[in-house]
N, C-alpha and C positions, 0 to 999 in steps of 0.2 A: 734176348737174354732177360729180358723182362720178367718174364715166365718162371726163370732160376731164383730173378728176385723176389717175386710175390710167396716161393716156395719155400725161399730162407726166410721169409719172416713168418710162415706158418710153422717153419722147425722151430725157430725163435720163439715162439709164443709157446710150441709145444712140450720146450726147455724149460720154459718156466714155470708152467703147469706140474711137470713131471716133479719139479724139485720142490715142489709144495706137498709132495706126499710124503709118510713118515720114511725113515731115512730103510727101511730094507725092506721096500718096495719099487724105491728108484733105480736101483742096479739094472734090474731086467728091462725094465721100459728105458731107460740111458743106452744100454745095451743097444736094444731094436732101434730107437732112433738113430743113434750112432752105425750102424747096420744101412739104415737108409737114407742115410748124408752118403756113406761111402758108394750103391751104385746111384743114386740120383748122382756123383761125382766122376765116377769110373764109367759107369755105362752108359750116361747122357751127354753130360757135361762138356768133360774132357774130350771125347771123339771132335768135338764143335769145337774147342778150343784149340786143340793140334792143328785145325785145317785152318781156323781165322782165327789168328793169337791177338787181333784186334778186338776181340768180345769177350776177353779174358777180364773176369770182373775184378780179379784180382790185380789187375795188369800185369805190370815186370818183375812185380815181387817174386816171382816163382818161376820166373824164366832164368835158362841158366844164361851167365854172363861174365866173359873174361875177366880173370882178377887183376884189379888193379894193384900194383907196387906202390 
């Protein structure tokens, strides 16, 4: 999961670049980025995560979990 992290922080960086440009040219490029968080999430990520819920970087925050009373 390394590999996820070294990638979040190149989105990270790319976020902040993106939002340095004047404000109606960042929609599109927010867009696209936003576009490739979701499958670097859905089509990478998550597969690994469903089968080892132990390399979930997120950990339990997003697992579902009986409510407590």
């Amino acid at each position: 999961m390394d590999a996820y992290k070294r990638v979040g922080e190149a989105i990270n960086e790319a976020d902040n670049i993106i939002r340095t440009l004047p404000e109606d040219e960042q929609s599109e490029h927010l867009r696209g980025l936003g576009d490739m968080m979701g499958h670097l999430w859905f089509k990478l990520q998550l597969p690994v995560v469903r089968e080892h819920r132990d390399l979930d970087p997120d950990g339990d925050r997003f697992q579902r979990a009986p409510k407590q009373n």
